[in-house]
MDTraj code that builds the backbone (N, CA, C; nanometers):
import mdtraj as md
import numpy as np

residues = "UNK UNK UNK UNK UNK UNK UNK UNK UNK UNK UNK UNK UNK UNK UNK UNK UNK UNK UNK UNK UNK UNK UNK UNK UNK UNK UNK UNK UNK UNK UNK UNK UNK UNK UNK UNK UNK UNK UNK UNK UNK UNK UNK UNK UNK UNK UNK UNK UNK UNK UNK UNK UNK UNK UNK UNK UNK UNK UNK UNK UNK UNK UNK UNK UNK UNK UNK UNK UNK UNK UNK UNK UNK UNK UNK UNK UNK UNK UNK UNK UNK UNK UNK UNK UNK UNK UNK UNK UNK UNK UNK UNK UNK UNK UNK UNK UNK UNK UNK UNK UNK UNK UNK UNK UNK UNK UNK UNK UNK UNK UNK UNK UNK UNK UNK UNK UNK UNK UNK UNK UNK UNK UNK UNK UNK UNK UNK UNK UNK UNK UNK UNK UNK UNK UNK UNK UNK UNK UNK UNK UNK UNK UNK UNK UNK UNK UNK UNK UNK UNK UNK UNK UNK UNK UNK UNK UNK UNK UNK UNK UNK UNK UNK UNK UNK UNK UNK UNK UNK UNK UNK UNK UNK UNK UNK UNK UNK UNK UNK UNK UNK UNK UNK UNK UNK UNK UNK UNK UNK UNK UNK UNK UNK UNK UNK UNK UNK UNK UNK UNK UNK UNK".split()
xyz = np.array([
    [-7.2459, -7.1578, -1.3195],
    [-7.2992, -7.0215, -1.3327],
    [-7.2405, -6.9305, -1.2264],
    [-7.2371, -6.9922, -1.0896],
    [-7.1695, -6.9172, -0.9893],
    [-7.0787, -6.8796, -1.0345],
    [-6.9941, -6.9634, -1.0915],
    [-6.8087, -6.9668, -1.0969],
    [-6.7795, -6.9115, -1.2079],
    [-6.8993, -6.8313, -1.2809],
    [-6.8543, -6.7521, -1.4101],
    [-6.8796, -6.6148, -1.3556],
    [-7.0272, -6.6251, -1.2898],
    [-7.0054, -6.4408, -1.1754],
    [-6.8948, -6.4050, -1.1307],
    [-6.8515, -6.5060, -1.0787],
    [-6.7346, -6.4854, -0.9494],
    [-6.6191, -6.4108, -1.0644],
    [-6.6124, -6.5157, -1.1576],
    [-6.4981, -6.5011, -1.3035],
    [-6.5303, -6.3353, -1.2855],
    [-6.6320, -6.3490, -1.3651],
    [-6.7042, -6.2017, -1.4306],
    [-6.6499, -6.0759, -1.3327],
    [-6.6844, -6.1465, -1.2380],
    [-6.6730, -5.9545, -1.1213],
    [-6.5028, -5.9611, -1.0393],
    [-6.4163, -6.0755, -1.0828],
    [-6.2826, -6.0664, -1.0775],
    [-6.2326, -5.9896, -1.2096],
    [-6.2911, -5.9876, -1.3175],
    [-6.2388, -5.9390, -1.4620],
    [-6.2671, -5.8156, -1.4188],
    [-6.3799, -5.7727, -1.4126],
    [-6.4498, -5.6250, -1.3963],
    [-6.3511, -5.5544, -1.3168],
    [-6.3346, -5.6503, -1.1921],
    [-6.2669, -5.6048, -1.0625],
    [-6.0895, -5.4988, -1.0988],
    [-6.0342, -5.6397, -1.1861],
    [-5.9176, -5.5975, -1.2482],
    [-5.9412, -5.4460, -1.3461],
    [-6.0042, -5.4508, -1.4228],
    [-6.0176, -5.4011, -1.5356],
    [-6.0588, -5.2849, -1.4767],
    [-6.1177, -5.2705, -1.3659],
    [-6.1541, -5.1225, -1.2754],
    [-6.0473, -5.0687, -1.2066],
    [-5.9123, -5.1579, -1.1543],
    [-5.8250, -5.1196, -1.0721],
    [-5.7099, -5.0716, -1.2107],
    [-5.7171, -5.1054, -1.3184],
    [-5.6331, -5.1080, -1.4347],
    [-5.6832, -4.9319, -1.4679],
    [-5.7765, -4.9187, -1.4605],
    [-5.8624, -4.8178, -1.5072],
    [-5.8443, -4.6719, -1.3521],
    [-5.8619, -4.7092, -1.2739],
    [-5.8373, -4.6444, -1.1672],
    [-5.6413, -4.6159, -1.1398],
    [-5.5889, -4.6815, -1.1997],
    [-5.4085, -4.6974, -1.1904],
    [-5.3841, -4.5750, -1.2946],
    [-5.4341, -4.5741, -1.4601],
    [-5.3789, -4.5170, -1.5432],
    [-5.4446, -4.3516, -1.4856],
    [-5.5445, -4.3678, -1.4725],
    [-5.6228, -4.2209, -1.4270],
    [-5.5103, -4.1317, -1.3201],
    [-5.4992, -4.2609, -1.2333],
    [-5.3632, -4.1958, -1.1085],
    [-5.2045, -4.1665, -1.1838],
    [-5.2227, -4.2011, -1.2747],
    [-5.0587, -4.2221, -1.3643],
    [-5.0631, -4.0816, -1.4385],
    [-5.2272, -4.0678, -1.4789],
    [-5.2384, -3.9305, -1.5169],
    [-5.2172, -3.7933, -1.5083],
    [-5.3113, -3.8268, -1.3696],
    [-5.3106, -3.7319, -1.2737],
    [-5.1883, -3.7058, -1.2098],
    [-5.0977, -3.7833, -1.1725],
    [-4.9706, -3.7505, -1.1244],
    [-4.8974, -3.6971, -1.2179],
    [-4.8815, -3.7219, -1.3610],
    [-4.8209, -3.6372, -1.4618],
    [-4.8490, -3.4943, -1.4835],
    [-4.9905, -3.4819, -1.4971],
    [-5.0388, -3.3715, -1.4743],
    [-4.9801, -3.2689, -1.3668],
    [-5.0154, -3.2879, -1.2744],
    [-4.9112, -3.2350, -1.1335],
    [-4.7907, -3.2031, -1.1149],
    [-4.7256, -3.3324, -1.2020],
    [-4.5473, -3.3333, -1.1540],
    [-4.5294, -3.2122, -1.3005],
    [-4.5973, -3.1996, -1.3971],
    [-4.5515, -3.1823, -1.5469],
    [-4.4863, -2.9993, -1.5004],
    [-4.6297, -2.9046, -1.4202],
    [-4.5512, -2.7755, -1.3749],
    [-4.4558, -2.7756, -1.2751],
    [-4.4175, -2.8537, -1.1973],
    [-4.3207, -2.8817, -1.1074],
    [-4.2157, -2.9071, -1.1921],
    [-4.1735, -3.0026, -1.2603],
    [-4.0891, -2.9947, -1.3271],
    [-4.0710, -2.8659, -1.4081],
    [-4.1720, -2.7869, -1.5214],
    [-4.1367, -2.7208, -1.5563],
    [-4.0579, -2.6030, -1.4994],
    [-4.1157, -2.6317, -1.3867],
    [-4.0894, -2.4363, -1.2847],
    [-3.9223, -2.4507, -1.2451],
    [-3.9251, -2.5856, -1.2418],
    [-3.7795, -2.6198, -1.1523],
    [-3.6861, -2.6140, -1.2976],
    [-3.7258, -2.6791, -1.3814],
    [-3.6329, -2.6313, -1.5186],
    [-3.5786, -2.4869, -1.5346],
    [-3.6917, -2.4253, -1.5079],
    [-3.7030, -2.2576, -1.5469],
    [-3.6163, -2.2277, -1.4443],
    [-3.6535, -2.2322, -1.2969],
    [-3.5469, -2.1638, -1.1927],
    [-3.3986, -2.2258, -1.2304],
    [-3.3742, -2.3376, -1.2421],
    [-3.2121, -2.3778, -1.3277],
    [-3.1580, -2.3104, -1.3983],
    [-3.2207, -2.3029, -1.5011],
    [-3.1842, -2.1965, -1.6323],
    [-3.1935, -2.0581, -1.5848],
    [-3.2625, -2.0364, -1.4766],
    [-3.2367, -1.8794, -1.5103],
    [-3.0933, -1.8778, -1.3444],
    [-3.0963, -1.9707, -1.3022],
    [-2.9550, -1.9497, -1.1770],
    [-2.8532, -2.0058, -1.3317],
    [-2.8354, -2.0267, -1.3653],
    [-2.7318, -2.1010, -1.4775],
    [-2.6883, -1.9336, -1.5635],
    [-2.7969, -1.8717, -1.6038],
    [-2.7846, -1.7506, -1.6894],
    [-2.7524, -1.6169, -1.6500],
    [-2.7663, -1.6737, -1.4918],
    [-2.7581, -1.5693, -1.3386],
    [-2.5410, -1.5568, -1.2776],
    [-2.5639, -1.6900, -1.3310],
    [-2.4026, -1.7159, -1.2597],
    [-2.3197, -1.7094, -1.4262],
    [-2.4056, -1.7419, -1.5387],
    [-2.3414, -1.6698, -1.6718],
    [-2.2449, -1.5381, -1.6299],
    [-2.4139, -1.4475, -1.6140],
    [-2.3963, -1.3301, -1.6030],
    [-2.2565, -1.2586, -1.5266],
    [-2.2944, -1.2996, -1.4099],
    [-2.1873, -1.2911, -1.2924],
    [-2.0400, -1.2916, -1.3286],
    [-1.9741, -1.4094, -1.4028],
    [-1.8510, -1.4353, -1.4646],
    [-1.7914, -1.3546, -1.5595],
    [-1.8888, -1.3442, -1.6631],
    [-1.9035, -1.2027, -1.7611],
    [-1.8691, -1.0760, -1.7153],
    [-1.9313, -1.0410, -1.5830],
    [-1.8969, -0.9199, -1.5604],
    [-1.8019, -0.8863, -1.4684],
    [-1.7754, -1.0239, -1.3943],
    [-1.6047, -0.9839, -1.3454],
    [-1.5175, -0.9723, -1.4645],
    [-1.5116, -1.0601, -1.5580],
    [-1.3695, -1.0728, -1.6222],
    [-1.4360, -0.9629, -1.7304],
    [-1.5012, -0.8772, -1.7771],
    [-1.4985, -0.6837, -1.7967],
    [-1.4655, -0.6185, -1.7222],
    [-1.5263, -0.6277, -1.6172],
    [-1.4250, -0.5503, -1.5003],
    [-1.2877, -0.5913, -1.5014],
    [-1.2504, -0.7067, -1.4748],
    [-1.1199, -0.6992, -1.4827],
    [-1.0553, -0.6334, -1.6045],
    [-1.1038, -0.6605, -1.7191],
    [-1.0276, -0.6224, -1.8358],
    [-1.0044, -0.4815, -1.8766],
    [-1.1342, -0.3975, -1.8013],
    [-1.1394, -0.2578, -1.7444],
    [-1.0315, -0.1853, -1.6994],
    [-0.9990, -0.2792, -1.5952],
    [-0.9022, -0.2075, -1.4911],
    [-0.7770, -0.2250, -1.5163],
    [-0.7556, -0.3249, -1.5855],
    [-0.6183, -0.3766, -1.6808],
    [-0.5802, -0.2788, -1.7453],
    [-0.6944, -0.2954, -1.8514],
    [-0.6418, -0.1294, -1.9722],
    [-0.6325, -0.0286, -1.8852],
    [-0.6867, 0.0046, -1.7978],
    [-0.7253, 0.1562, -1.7300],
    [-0.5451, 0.1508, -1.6161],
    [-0.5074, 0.0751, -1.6145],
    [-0.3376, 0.0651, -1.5388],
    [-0.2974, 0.0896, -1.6241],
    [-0.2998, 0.0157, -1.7666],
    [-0.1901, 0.0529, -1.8462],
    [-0.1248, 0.1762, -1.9053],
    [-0.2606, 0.2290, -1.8930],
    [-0.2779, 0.3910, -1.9809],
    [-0.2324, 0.5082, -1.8985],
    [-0.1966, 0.5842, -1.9868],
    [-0.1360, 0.7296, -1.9385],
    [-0.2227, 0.7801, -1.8043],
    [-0.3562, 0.7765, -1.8352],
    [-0.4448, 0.8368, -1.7824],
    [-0.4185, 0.8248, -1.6493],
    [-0.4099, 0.7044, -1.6140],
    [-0.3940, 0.6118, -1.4742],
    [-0.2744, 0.6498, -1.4003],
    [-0.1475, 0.7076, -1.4717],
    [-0.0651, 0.7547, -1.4332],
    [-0.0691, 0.8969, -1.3512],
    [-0.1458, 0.9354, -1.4928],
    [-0.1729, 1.1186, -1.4497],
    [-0.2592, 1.1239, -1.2892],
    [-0.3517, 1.0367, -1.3126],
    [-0.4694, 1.0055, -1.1584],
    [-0.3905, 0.9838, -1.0730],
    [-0.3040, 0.8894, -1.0799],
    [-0.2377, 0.8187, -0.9901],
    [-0.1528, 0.9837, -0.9142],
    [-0.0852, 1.0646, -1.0048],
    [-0.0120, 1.1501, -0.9318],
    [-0.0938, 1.2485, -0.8894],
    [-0.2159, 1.3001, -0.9583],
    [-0.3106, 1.3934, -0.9183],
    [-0.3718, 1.3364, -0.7586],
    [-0.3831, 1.2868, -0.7407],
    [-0.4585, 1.1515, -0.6501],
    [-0.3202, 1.1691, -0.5257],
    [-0.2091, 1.1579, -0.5626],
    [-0.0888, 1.1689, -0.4413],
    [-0.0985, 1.3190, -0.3973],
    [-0.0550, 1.3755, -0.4971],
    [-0.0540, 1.5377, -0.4776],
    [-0.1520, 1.5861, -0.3853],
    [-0.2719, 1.5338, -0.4544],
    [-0.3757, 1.6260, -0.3413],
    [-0.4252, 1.5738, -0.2241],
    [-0.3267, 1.4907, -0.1828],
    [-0.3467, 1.4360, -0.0369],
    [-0.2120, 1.3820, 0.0156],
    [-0.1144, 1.4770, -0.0178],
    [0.0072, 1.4292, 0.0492],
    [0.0293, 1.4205, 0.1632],
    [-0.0570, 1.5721, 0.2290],
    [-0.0286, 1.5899, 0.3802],
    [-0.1539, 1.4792, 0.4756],
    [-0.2108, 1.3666, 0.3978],
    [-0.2692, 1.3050, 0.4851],
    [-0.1646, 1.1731, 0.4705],
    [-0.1183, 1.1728, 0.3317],
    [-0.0359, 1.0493, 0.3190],
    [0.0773, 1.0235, 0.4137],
    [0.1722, 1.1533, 0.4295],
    [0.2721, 1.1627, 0.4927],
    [0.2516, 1.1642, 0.6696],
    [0.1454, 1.2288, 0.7089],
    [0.0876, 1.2054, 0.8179],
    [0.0513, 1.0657, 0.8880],
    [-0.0018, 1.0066, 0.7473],
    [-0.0582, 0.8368, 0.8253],
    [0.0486, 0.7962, 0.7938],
    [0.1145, 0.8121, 0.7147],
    [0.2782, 0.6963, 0.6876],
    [0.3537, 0.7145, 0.8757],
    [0.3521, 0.8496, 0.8727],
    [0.4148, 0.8969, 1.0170],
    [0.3609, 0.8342, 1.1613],
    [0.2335, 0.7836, 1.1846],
    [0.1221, 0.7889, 1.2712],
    [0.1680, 0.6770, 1.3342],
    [0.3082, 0.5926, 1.2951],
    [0.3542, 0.4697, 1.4245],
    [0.4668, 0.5576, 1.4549],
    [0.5562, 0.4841, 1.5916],
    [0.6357, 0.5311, 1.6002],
    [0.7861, 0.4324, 1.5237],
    [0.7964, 0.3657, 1.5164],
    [0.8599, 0.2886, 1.3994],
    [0.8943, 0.3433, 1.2844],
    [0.7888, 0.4048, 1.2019],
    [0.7913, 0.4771, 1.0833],
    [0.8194, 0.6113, 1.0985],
    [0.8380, 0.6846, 1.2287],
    [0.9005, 0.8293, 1.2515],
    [1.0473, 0.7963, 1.3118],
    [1.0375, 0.6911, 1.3376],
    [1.2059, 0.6352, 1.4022],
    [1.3220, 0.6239, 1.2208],
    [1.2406, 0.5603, 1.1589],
    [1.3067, 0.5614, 1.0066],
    [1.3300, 0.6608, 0.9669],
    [1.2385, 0.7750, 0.9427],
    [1.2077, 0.9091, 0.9185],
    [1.3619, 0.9832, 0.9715],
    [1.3575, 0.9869, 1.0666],
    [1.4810, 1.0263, 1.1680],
    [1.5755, 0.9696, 1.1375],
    [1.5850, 0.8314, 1.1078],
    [1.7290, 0.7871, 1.0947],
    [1.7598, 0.8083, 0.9634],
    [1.7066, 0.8063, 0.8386],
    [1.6871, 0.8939, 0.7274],
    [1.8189, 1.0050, 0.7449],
    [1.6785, 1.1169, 0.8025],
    [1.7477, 1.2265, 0.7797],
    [1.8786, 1.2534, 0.9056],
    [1.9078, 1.1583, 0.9580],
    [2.0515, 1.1931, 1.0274],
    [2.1525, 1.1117, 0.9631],
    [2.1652, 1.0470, 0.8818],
    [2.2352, 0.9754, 0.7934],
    [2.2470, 1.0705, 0.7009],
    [2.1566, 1.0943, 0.6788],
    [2.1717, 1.2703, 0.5426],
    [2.2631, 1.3713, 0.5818],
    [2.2583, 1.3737, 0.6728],
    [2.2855, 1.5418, 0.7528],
    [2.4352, 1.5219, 0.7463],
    [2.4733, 1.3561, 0.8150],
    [2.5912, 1.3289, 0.8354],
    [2.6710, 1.2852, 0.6983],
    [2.5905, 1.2957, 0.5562],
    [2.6661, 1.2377, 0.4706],
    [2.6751, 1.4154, 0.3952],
    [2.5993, 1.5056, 0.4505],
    [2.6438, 1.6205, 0.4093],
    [2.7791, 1.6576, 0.4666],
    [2.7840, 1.6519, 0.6031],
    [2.8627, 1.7155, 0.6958],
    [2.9882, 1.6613, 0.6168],
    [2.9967, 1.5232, 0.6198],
    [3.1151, 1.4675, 0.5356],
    [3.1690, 1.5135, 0.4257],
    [3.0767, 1.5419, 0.3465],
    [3.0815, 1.5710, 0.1976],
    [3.1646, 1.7091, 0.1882],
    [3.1093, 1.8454, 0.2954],
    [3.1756, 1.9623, 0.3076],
    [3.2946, 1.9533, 0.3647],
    [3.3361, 1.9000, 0.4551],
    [3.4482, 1.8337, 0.5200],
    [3.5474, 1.8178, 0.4754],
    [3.5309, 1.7019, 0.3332],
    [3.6164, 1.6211, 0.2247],
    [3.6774, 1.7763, 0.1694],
    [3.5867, 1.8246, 0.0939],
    [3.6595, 1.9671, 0.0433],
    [3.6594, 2.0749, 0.0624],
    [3.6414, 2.1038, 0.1804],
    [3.7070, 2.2503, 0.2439],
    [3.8460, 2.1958, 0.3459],
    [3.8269, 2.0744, 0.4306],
    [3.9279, 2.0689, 0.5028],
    [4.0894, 2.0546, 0.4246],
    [4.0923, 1.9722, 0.3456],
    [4.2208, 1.9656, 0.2623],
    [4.2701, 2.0926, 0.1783],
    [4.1695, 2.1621, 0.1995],
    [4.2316, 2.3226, 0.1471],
    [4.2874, 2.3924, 0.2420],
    [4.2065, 2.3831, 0.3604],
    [4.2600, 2.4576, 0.4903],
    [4.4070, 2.4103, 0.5449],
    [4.3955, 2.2971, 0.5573],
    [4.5355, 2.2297, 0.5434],
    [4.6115, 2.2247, 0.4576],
    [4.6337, 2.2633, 0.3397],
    [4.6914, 2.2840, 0.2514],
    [4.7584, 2.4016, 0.2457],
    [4.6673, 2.5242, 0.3135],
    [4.7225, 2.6618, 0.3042],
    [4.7381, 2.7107, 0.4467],
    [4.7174, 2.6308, 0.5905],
    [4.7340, 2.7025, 0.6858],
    [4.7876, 2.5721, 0.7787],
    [4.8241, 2.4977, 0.7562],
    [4.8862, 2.4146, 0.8361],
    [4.7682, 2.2560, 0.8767],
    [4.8357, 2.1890, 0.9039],
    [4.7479, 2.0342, 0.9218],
    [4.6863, 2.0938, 1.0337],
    [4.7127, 2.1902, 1.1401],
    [4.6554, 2.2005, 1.2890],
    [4.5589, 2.2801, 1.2607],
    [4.5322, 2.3387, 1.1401],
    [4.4325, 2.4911, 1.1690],
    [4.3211, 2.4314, 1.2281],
    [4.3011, 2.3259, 1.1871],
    [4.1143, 2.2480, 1.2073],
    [4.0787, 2.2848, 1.3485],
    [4.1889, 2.1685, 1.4420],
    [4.1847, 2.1868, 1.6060],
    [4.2069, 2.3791, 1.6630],
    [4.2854, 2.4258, 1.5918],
    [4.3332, 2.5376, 1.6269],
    [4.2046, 2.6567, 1.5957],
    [4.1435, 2.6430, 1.5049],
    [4.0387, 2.7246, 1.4688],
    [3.8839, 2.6600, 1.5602],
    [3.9017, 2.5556, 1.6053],
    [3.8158, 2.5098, 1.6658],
    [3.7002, 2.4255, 1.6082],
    [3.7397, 2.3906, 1.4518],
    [3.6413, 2.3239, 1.3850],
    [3.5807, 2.2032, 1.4457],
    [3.5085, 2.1370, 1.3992],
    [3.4480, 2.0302, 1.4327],
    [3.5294, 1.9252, 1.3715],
    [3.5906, 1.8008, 1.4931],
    [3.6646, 1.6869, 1.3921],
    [3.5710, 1.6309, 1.2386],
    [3.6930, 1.5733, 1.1739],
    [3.6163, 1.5319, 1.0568],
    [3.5375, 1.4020, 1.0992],
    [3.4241, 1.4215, 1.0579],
    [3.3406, 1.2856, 1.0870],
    [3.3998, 1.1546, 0.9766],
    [3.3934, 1.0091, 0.9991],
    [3.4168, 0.8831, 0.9313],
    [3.3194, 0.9128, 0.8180],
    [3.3420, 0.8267, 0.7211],
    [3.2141, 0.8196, 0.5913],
    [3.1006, 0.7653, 0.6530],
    [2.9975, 0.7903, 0.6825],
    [2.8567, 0.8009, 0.7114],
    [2.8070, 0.6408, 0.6483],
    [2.8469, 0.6222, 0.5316],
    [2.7989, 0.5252, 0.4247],
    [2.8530, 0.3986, 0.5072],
    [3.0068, 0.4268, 0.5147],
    [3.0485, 0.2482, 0.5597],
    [3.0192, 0.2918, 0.7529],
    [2.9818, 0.3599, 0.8004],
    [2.9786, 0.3636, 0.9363],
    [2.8737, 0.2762, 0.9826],
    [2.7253, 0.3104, 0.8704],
    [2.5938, 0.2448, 0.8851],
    [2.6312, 0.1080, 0.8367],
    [2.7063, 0.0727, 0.7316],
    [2.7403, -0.0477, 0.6793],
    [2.7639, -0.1317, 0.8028],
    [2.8415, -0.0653, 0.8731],
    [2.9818, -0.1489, 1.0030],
    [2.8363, -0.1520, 1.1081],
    [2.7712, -0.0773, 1.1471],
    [2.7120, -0.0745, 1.2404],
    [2.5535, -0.0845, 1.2279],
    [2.4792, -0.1669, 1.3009],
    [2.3290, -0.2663, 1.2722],
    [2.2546, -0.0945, 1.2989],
    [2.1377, -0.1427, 1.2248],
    [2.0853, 0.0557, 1.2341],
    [2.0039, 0.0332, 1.3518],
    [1.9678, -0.0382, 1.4700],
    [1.9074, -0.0750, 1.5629],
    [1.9466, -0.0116, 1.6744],
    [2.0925, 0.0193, 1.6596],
    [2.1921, 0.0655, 1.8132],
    [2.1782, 0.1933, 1.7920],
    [2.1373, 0.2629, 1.6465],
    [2.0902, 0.3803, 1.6814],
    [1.9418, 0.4535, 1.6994],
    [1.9493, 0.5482, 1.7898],
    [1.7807, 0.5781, 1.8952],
    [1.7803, 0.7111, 1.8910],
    [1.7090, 0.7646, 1.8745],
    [1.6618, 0.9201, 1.8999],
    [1.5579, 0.9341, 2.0110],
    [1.5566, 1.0593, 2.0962],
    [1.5294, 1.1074, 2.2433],
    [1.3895, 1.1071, 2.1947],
    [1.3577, 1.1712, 2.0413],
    [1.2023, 1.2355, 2.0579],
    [1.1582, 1.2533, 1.9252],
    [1.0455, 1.2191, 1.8971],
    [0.9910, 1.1938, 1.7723],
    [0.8823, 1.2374, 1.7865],
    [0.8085, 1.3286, 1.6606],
    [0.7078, 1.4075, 1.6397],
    [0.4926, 1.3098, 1.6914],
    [0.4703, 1.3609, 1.7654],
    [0.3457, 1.2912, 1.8136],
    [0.2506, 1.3822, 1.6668],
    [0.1167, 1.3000, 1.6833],
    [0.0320, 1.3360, 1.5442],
    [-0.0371, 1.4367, 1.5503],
    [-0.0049, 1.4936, 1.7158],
    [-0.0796, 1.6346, 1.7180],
    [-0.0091, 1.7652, 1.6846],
    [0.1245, 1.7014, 1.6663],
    [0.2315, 1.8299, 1.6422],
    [0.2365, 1.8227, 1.5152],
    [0.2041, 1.7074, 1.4467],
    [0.1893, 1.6834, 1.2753],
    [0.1093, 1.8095, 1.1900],
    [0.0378, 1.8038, 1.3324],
    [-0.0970, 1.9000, 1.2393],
    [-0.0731, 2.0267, 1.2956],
    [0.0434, 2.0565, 1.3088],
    [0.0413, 2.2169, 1.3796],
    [0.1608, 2.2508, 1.2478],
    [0.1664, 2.3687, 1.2097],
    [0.2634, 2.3880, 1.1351],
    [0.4285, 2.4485, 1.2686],
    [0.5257, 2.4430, 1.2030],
    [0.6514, 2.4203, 1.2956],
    [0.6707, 2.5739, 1.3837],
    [0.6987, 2.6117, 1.4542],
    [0.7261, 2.7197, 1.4926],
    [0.8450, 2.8103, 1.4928],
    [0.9024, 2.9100, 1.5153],
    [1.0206, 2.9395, 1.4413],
    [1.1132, 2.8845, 1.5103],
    [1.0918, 2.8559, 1.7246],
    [1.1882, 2.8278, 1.7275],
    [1.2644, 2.6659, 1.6695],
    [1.1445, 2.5740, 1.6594],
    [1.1407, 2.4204, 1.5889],
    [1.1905, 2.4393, 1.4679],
    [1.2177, 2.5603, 1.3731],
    [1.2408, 2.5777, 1.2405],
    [1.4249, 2.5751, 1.2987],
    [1.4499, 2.5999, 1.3790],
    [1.6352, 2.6526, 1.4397],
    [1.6469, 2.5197, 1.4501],
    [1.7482, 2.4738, 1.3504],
    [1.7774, 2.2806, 1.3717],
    [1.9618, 2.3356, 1.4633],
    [1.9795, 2.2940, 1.5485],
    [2.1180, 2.3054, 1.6160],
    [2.2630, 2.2061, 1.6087],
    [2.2860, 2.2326, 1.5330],
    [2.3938, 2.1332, 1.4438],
    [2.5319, 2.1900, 1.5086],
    [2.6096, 2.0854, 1.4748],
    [2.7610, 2.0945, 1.5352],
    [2.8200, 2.1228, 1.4309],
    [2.8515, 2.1342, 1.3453],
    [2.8667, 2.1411, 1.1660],
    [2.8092, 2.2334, 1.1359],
    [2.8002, 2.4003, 1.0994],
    [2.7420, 2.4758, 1.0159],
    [2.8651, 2.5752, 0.9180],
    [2.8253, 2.6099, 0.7964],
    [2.8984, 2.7277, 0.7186],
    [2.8989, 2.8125, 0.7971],
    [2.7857, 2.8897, 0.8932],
    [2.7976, 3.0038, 0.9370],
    [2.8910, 2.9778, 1.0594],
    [2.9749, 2.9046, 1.0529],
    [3.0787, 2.9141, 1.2210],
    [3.1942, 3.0037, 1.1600],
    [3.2180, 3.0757, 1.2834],
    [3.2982, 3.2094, 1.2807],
    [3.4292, 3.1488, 1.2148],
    [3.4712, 2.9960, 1.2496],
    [3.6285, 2.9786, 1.2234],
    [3.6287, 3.0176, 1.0613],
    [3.4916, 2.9672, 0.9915],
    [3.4980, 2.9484, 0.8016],
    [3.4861, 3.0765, 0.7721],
    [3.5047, 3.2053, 0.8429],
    [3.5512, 3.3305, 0.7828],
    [3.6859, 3.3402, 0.6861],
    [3.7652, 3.2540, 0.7567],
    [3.8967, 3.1980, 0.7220],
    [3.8839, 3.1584, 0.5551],
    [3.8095, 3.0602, 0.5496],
    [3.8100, 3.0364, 0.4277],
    [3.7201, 3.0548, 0.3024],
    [3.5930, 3.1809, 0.3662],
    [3.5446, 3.2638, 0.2839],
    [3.6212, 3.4242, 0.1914],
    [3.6995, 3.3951, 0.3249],
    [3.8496, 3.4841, 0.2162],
    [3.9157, 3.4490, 0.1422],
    [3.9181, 3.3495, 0.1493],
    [3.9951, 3.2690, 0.0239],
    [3.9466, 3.2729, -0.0751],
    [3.7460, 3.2392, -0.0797],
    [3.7115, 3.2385, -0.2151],
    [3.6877, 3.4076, -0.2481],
    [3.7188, 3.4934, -0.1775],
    [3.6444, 3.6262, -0.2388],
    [3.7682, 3.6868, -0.3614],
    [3.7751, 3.7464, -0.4341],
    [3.8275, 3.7879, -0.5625],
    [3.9281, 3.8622, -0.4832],
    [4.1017, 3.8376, -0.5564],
    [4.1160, 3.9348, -0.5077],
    [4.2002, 4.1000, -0.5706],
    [4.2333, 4.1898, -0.5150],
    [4.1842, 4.2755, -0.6198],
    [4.3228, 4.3015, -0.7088],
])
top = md.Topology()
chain = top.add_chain()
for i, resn in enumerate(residues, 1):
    res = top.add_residue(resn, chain, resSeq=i)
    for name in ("N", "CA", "C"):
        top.add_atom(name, md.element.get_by_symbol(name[0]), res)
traj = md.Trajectory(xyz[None], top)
């Protein structure tokens, strides 16, 4: 009789801890079931978030694609230069490197003019007043071609004394800065000489 109690309240015993297990199996489902859900939901919506995101770069990009290709972009593009040249040309200017180019530019110019007038007025002058008139009138020797001089020579060895600072940028030039002083001009007294030549005669 003992040893069937004992039985009895080991069965019970089980059958209460069996009973107390599923309740906890429950209850923990219960619990975990909005946890899981919430964490599903925040996934899906970072998933629909970084969708989004991808989507609207590659429109934008495809935006700006068409919007290069088109006329429009052109027209902006020059409207857009135009009305800010004098800041463009200013900051392009604002090292001294980039006003050293500037300069060597335009003295390579000057000198491929000087050449250029040279080529055909001097062989006329010599033609009609002797090979000496040049020295004799006091012209300026003929300068080398400008083109193969820079070719022959590294553009490094040449330097200029003085280059425009960014406060003189913003001043407009003055008349006497407008007087450029050249060794080479039409107006030298000797080319009277050969402004008679071209005048009609009667």
């Amino acid at each position: 009789m003992l040893l069937t109690s004992i039985s009895e309240v080991n069965r019970r015993k089980d059958e209460r801890e069996q009973e107390l297990l599923l309740q906890l199996t429950e209850l923990a489902k219960e619990v975990a079931s909005p946890k899981l859900s919430r964490d599903s939901h925040v996934a899906k919506v970072a998933t629909l978030k970084d969708m989004h995101v991808v989507e609207l770069a590659n429109a934008r990009s495809r935006a700006v694609d068409a919007y290069k290709s088109s006329s429009e972009f052109v027209s902006d593009r020059e409207a857009y230069i135009n009305a800010r040249l004098g800041d463009i040309s200013k900051r392009w200017l604002s090292t001294p490197h980039r006003r050293e180019k500037l300069a060597l530019e335009s003295y390579i110019s000057y000198q491929v003019g000087i050449y250029a007038i040279q080529q055909k007025i001097y062989p006329i002058l010599r033609d009609k007043f002797g090979t000496s008139c040049i020295n004799d009138w006091g012209l300026p020797p003929e300068v080398p071609n400008p083109e193969i001089s820079v070719a022959d020579s590294p553009l490094e060895d040449i330097h200029f004394s003085r280059s425009p600072t960014d406060e003189e940028l913003d001043d407009p030039p003055s008349e006497k800065d407008k007087k450029v002083h050249m060794s080479f001009t039409l107006d030298h007294p000797s080319f009277d000489h050969f402004r008679a030549l071209e005048r009609p005669r009667d």
